[in-house]
N, C-alpha and C positions, 0 to 999 in steps of 0.2 A: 504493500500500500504506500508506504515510504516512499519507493522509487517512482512508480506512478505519479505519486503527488509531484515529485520532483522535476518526472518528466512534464508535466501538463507545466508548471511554472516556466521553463524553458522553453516549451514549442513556438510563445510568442519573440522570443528572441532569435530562433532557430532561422521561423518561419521569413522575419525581419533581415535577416543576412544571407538567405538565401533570396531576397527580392532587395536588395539595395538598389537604390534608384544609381543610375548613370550619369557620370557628368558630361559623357559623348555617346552618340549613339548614332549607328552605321546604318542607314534602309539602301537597299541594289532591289529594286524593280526588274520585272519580266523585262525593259526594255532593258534595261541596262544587266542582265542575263544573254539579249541578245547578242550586243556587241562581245560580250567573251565566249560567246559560240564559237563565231565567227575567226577571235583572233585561235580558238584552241582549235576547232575545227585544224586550221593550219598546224598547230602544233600534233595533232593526230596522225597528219600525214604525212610528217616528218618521221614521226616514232615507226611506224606501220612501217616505213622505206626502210629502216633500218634492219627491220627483223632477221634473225638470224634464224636458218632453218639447217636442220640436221643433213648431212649426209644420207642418201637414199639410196641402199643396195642388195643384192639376192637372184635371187633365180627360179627361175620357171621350168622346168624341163631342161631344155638345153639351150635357154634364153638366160643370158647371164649380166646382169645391167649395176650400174653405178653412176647416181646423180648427184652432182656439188657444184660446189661453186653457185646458189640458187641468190638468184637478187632480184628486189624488187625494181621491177623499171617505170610502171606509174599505177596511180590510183585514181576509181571518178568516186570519190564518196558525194554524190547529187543529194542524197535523203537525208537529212540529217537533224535533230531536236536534240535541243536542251531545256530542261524545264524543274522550277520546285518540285519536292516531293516532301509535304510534311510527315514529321517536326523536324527534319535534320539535315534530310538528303538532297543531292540531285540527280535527276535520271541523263544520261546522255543516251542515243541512241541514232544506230546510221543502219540504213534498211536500205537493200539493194544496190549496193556498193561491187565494183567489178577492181581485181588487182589482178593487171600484166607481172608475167614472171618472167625470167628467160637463166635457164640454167646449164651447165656443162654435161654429156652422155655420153658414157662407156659404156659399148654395148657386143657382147658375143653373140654368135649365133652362129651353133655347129662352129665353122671354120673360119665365118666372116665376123671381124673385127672391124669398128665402126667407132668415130669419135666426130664432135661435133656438138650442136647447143640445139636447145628444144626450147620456143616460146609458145608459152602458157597461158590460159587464161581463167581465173576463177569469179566466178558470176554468182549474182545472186547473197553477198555477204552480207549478213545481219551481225551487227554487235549491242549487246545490251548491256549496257555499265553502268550500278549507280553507287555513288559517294556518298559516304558519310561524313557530314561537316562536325568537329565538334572544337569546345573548347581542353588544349593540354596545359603542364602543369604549370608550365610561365606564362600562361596565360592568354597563348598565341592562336590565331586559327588552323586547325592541320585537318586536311582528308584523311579522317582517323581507321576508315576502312572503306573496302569497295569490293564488291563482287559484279561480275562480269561473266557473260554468256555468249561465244561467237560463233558463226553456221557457217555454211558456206553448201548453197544449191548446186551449184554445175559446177565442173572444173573441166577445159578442152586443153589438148596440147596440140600442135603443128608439129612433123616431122620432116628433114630433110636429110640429102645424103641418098647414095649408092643403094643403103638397105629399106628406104624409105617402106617400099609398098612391103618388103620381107615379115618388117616388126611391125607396120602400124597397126596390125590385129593384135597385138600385144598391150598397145597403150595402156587400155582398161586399170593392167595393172599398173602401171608408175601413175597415172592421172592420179587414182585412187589412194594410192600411198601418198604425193606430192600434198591432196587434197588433207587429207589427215594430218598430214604434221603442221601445214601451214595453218589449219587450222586452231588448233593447238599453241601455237607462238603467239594469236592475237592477244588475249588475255593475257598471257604473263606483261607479256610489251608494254603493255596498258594498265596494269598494275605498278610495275615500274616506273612510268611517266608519273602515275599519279602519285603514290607513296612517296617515291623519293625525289624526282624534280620537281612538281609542281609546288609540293610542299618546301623546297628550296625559296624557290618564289614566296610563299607563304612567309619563310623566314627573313622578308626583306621587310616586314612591316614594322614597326618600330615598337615595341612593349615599354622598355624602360628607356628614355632617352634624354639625355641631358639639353635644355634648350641654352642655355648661358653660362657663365662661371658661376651663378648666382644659383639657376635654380635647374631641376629638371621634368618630368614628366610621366607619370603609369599612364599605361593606355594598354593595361591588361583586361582582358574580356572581365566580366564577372561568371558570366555563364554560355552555355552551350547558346548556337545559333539559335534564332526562333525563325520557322520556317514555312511560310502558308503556300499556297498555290500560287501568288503573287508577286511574291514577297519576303527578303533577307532580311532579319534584321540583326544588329548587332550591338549588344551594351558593355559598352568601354567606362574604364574605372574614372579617366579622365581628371585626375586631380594629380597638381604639380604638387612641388616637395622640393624644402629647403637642401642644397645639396648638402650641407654640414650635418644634418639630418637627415638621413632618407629613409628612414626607416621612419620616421612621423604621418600618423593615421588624422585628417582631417574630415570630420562627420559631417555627412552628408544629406544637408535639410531642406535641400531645394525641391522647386517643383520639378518631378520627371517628366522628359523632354518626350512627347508624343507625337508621333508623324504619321499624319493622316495621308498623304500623297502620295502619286504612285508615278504621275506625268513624265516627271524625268526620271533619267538609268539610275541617281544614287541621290542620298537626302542626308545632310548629317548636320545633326540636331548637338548643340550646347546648350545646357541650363545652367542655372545665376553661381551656380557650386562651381563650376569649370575657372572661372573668371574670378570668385571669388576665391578659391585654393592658392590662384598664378600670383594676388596681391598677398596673401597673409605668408605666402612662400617667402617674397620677398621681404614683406616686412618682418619676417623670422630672423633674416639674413641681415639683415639691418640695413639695408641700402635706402631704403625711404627715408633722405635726410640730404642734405647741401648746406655749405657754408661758404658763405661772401665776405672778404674782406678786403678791406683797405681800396687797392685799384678796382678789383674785380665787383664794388658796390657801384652804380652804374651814379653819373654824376649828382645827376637833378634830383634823385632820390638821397644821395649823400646831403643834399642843400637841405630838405625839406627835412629829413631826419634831425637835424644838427638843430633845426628853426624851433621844429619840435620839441626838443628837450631842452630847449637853451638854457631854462632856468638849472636845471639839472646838471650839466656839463661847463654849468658856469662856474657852480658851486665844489666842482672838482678839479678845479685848476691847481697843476698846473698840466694837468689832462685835457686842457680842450683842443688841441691837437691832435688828439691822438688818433688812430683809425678807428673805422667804425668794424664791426663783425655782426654779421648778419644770420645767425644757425635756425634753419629750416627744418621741421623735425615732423615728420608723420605720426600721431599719438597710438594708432590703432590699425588692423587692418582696415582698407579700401572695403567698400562695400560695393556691388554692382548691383541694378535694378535692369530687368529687361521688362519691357512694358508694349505693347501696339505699336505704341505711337513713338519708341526709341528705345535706345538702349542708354544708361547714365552711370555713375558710378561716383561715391559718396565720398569725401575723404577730410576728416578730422584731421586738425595738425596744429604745434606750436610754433609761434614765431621769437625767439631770443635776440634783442636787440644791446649788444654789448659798445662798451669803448676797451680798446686794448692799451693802455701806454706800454712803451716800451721799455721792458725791466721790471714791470708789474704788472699785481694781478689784473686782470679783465672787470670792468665798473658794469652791471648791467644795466641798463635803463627803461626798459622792461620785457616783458612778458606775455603777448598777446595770444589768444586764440583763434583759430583760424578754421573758416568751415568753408571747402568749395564741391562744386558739384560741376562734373564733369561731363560733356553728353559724348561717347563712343562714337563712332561708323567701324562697325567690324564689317572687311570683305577679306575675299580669298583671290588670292593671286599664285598659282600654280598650285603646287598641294601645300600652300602655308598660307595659316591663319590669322590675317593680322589687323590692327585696333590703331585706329587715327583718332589721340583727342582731342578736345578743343573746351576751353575754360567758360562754364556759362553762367556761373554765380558765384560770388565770393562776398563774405564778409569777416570783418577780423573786432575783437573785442578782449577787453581787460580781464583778466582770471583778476584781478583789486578787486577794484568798484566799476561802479556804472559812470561815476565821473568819468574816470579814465578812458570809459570804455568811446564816452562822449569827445573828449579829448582828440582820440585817437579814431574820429571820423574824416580828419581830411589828407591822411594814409592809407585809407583805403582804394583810392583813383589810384597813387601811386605805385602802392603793392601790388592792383591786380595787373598791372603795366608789366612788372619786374614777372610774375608769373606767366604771364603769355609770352613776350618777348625774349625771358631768358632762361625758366623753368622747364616750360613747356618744350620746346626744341628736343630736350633732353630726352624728356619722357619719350616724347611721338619716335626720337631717333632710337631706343630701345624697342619699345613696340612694332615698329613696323619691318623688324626682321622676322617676325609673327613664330607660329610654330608650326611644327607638319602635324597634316593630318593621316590619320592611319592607314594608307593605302598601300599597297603593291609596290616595288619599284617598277618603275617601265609604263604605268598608268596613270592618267593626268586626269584635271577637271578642265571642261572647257565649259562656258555658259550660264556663267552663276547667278545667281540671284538667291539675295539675302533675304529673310522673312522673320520679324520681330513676332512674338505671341508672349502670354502672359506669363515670365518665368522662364522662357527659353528664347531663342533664336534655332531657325533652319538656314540652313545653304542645300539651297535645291542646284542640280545640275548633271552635265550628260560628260560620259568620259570618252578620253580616246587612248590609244594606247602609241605612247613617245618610242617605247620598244617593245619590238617581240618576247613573248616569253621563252624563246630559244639564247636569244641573245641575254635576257638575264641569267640564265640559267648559267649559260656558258662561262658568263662574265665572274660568275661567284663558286662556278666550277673549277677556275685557274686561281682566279685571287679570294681566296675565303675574309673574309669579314674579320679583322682582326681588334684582338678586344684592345678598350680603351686607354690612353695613358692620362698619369693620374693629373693629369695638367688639364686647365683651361678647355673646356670642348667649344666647337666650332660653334655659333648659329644655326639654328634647326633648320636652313636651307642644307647645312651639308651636313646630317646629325651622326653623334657619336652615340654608341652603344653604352648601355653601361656592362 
């Protein structure tokens, strides 16, 4: 009874972390299934040419044959579907598919010895393959299994040469045998593609990746694919992380990002968690802070500061020369709102207005608080996701009194100056190296369009594919993916692994 009770107390926790909401979340549409037909279709017909078929030899009475050297010289696969199969799968299938052969023939007969090649023709080939998609232990997508079924209705051979009309009552048998083993090499071929290249490919998507020196990025599945008749989807953990920390769990209390759309090939959804996790990363990191002094305080604001405090910096002479220092300090993490009508993002912060003389301590003069609200435009610009702001509200006031706070109202024009003009730059010049999104190497976005909802944003859009998946394969087949050095990682245009 004990344990009972214990389990029913935990089921709500269980049930809770088995459905954690996503801070990214991946939809691929029947349309955008089509276009990786298409590119894998090619990649089928690569694998297929390759096949390696056994050595064919034996005898008939006093027919004595040996066939090698067998190569594939072309394929029409005309029939061809790929499509969902819920919860998990996909089915590919190629119906009525013809493969030319043409292979080398040693052939006895009685006395007469015969060498020469035989082209072939097998008709009529059916393959039925379907994959299973799931989530593995880093959290990555792999085709975790696949069974496959291949036929093959006709098979004709052409003969030529001295003995032509001697053997061609013989064919039967080598057609028949040729037919067997070719058929037989489809599936394994294809298991192989799948299992181990494609999922190669698969390994090109990014789980754990460092986006800056500052911070980096999970963008591990939470769970297996969801899989309708329509429709891929995929929920990514999507929360950045202080790199001096990464091993830090930030919880998860945003709205879950839901896509209703199907129009274009892929859809990927962020919620207010995504954007919130990349600010409190950094504000973990301590980087949310600047400090202006001396030259670096911009003039006209050095005048009006000085005007400002005069009674103050008069009464500290023989400091009233001294520089000014201006420390800029974020109190909290950044807050982001995504809303219809925009996207904004909140941010608390102190203003420290000191004098330094030189040889002594720092005089401060005060202490204000600082509230601005920022409005976003997030777009995507190749597979990176990147955030242009722009400063829409500011005001600043006294942690004292209200006096002061009243005081220090004809610093406000000036300060929000100093923030546009010399703050801002800064920030926009780190954001808009943006970060990648989860995709494929070799796979791009072309025709985005951005879409605000309450708690999330989509990027609707249709892909195309920049390289073959032969040529990734290839590319990661000679040079493997070498892991990270502990130094500085690149910009998530060219991201390092962790």
């Amino acid at each position: 009874m004990a344990s009972s009770s214990l389990l029913l107390l935990l089921l709500p926790c269980l049930v809770t972390a088995l459905h954690s909401p996503p801070g990214c979340k991946i939809r691929i549409t029947a349309k955008g299934l089509e276009l990786v037909k298409q590119e894998g279709l090619r990649f089928v017909e690569q694998e297929l040419q390759n096949i390696t078929v056994s050595d064919l030899q034996g005898k008939e009475g006093q027919f004595h044959y040996n066939i090698s050297q067998v190569k594939v010289m072309d394929l029409q696969l005309a029939l061809s579907d790929l499509h969902f199969q819920p919860q998990q799968h996909l089915v590919f299938n190629i119906s009525d598919a013809s493969i030319s052969l043409r292979f080398r023939r040693q052939l006895l007969y009685w006395f007469f010895y015969d060498i020469g090649s035989i082209n072939a023709s097998a008709d009529g080939v059916h393959i039925h393959t379907v994959l299973q998609l799931a989530k593995d232990e880093a959290g990555r997508l792999k085709i975790s299994n696949i069974s496959c079924n291949a036929s093959i209705a006709r098979m004709h051979a052409g003969f030529s040469g001295t003995l032509r009309k001697v053997y061609e009552f013989l064919s039967t048998l080598i057609v028949t045998g040729m037919r067997f083993l070719l058929s037989q090499q489809i599936c394994p071929s294809l298991e192989h593609a799948s299992l181990v290249l494609l999922n190669s490919v698969l390994d090109t998507v990014p789980v754990r990746n460092y986006v800056d020196e500052h911070i980096g990025i999970d963008y591990s599945l939470l769970r297996d694919p969801a899989i309708t008749t329509d429709t891929l989807d995929l929920d990514f953990k999507g929360m950045f992380f202080p790199r001096t920390q990464e091993d830090q769990e930030l919880e998860n209390q945003a709205v879950e990002p839901l896509i209703k759309d199907t129009e274009r090939m892929v859809y990927v959804a962020f919620s207010e968690y995504f954007f919130d996790s990349a600010m409190h990363a950094y504000f973990q990191e301590g980087v949310l802070a600047m400090e202006l002094q001396g030259e670096k305080v911009p003039k006209d604001l050095e005048v009006l500061l000085r005007a400002t405090f005069f009674g103050t910096i008069f009464m500290l002479s023989p400091a009233v020369d001294a520089p000014l220092r201006l420390v800029l300090q974020v109190s909290a993490p950044p807050r982001c709102t995504i809303k219809p009508s925009g996207t904004s993002v909140s941010v608390s912060a102190f203003l420290n207005i000191s004098l330094v003389p030189p040889g002594r301590p720092p005089v401060q003069l005060s202490s204000m608080a600082m509230e601005t609200k920022l409005s976003a435009r997030v777009y995507l610009q190749g597979k990176a996701l990147r955030v242009q702001l722009d400063l829409r509200r500011f005001r600043i006031y006294s942690k004292q009194s209200a006096l002061e706070s009243l005081a220090l109202f004809p610093l406000q024009a000036p300060l929000k100056a100093l923030l546009q003009l010399t703050i801002m730059p800064i920030i926009n010049e780190r954001t808009k190296k943006g970060v990648q999104i989860p995709l494929p190497e070799g796979m791009d976005f072309t025709r985005e369009v951005v879409t605000n909802h309450a708690g999330f944003l989509t990027v609707g859009a249709d892909l195309h594919f920049s390289k073959g998946l032969r040529e990734v394969i290839e590319k990661y087949r000679l040079a493997p993916t070498a892991p990270p050095s502990p130094g500085p990682a690149e910009p998530s245009g060219a991201p390092r692994q962790l």
